[in-house]
C-alpha positions in Angstrom: 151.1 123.0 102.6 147.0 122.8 102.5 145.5 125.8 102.8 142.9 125.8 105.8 140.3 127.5 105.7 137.6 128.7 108.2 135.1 126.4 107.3 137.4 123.1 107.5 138.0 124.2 110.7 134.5 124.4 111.9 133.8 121.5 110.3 136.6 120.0 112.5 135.0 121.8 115.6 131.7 120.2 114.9 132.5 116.9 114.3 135.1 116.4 117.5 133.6 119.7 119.5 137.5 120.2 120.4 138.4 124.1 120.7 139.1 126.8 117.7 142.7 126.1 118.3 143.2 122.9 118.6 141.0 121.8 115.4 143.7 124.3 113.2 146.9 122.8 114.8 145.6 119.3 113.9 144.8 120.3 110.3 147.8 121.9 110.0 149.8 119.2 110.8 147.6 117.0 109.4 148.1 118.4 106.0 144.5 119.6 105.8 143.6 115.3 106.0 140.3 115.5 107.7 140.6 112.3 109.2 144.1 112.4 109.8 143.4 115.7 112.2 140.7 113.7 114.1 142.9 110.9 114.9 145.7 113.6 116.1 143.4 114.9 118.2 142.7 111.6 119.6 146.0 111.0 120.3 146.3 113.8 122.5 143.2 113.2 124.4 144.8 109.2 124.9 147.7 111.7 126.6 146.0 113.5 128.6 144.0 110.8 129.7 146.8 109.2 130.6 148.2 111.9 132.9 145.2 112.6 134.4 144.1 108.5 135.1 144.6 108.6 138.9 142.5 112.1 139.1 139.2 111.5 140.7 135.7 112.5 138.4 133.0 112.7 141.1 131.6 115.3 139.4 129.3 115.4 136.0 125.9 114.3 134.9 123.3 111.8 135.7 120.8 111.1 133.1 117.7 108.7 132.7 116.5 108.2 129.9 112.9 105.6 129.0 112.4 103.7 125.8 109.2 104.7 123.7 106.9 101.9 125.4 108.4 102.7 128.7 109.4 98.9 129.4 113.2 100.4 130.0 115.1 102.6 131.3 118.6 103.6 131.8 120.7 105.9 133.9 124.1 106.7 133.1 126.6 108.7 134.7 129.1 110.9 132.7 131.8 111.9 135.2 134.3 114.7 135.0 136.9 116.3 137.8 135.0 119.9 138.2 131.5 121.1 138.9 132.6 123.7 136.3 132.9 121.5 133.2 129.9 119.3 134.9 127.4 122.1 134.1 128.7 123.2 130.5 125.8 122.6 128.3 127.8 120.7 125.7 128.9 118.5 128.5 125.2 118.4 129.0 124.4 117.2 125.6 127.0 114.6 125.4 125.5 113.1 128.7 122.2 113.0 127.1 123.1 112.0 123.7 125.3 108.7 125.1 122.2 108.5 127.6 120.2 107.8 124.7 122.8 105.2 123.2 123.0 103.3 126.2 118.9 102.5 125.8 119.9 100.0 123.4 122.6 98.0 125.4 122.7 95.5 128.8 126.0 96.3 130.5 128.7 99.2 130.2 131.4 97.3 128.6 128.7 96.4 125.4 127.8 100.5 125.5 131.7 101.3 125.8 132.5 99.3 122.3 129.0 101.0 120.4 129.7 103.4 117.8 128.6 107.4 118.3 129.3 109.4 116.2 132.2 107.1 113.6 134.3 106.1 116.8 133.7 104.2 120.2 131.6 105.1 122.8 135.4 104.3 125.0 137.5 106.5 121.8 134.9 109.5 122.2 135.6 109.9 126.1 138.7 109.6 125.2 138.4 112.9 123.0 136.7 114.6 124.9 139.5 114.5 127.7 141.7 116.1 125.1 139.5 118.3 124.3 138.5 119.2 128.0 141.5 118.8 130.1 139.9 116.7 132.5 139.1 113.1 132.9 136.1 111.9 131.4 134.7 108.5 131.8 131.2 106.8 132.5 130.9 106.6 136.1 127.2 104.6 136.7 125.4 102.4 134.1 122.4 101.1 135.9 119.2 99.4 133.8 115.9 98.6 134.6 112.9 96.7 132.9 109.2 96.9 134.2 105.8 96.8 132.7 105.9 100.7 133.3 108.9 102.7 133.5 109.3 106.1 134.7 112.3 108.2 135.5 113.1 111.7 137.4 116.4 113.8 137.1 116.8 116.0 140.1 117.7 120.0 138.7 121.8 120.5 137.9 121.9 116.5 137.2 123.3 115.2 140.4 120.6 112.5 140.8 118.8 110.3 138.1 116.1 107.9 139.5 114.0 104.8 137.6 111.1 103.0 139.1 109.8 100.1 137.6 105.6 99.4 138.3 104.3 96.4 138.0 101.2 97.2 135.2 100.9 100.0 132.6 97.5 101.8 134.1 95.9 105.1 133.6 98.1 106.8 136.2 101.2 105.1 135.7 103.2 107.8 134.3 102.1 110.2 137.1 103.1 107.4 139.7 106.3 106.4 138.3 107.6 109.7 138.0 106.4 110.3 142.0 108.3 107.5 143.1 110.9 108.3 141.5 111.0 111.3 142.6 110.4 109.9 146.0 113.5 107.7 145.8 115.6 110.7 144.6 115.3 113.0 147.6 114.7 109.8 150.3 118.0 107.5 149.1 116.2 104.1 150.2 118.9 101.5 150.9 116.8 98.7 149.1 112.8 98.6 147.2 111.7 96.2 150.7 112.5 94.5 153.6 113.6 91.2 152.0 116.1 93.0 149.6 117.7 94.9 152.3 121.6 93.1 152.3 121.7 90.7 155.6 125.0 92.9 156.1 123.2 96.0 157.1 120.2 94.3 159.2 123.0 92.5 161.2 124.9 96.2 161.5 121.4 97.5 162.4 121.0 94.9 165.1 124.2 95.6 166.7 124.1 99.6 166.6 120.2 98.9 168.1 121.5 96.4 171.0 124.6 98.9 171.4 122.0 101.8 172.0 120.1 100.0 174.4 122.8 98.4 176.3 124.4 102.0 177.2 120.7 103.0 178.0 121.1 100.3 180.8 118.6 98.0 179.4 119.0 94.2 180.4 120.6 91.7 178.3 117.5 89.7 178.0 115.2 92.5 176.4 117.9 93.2 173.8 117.0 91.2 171.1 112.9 91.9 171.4 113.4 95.3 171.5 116.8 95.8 168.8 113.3 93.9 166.4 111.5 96.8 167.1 114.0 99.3 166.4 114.8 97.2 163.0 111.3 97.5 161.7 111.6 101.1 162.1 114.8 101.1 160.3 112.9 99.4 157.4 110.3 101.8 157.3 112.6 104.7 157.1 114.9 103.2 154.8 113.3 100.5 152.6 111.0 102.5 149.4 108.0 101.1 149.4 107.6 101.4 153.2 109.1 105.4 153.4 106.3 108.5 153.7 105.4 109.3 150.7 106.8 112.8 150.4 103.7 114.3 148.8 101.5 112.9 151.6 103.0 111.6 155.0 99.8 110.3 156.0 100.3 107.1 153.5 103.0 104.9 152.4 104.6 104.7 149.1 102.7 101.5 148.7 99.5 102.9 150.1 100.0 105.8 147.7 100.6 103.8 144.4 97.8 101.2 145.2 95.4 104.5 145.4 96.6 105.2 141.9 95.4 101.2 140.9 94.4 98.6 143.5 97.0 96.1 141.4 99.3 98.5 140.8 102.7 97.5 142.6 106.4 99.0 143.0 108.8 96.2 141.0 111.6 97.7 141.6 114.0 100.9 141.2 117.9 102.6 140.6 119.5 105.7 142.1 122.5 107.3 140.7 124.0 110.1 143.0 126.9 112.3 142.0 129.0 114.8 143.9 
């Protein structure tokens, strides 16, 4: 039998960050194999993550993160079962590190097969549901290119926000981050009117004609007025048309354009957690 020692088992600890515990029993049966205790460790997480597939992980951490130019960004959610786990810090750092990983890819499924740390991004969830006890996946995996990007992450990392502008100005940093901060604590449905889903105008409509009709309004007025109440709806609702929050006097576009005359909101992505 290998003698473990101490430090193989820390080295273990570091490289998997499973528990004091679990890192000796895997060397031990392992033989003192280094990489023959990592892959018994993964085994177990592939158990537990298969008892524990149906459980629901609305819980975690939503991160942004910007590329050096800021001409991308990308939020990604890491999702576990518990608020508990959600706020460990080396929970934290995981979401942050694969935050960082996930700059460099287009889709989830691509960022899912990219290698951290000498497995998969899929084999180190995985692990870490082993080494956890809870189910672990990437929930949200949302990108966004702009001339300027800018991001926000609302405190306990509940909400991630990026807002795309349409120019790299003096100013742009300061903007980006308002809007997005904006967008954060506002939850627009769309960035405008023309990218609000013809789904929820038409349920807008019909809630608006509803209203009025138990108001005893006639028939004829229904449509007129139900316009009325949709342009308010858009207002409230749509990102570029909200108050901006720092300044209910102007809209976000008013606000933005007082940063830069050209300067224009391109687009933006919420991610929302608990």
């Amino acid at each position: 039998m290998a003698n473990i020692t101490a430090a193989d088992v820390n080295k273990l600890r570091k490289a998997t960050g499973a528990g004091m515990m679990d890192c000796k029993k895997a060397l031990v049966e392992a033989d003192g194999d280094f990489d023959k205790a990592i892959e018994i460790l993964r085994k177990k997480g592939q158990k537990v993550a298969a008892k524990r597939a149906d459980r629901e992980s609305s819980e975690g951490a939503a991160i942004a993160k910007v590329n050096a130019d800021s001409t991308s960004g990308v939020i990604i959610s890491l999702n576990c079962e518990t608020d508990f786990v959600a706020k460990n810090d080396g929970f934290v750092k995981l979401a942050q590190e694969l935050a960082e990983l996930a700059l460099g890819f287009e889709d989830k499924a691509a960022f899912l097969d990219a290698q951290f740390n000498g497995m998969t991004v899929a084999e180190k969830l995985t692990e870490q549901t082993g080494v956890i006890g809870e189910k672990i996946e990437i929930g949200s995996f949302e990108k966004l290119s702009a001339p300027f990007v800018g991001s926000y992450i609302h405190a306990g990392n509940k909400i991630a926000t990026l807002v795309g502008l349409s120019a790299n100005v003096e100013g742009a940093a300061t903007a980006a981050k308002d809007v997005a901060m904006q967008a954060a604590a506002m939850n627009p449905v769309a960035l405008n009117e023309e990218a609000v889903d013809q789904s929820v105008i038409d349920k807008e409509i019909e809630i608006a004609k509803e209203q009025l009709r138990q108001e005893g309004k006639p028939e004829a007025m229904l449509d007129n007025i139900a316009k009325g109440k949709l342009n308010r709806f858009f207002k409230d609702n749509t990102l570029v048309n909200q108050a901006f929050i720092k300044d209910s006097k102007q809209s976000v576009t008013q606000y933005v354009k007082s940063v830069d005359s050209g300067l224009e909101v391109t687009g933006f992505s919420r991610v929302a957690l608990g």
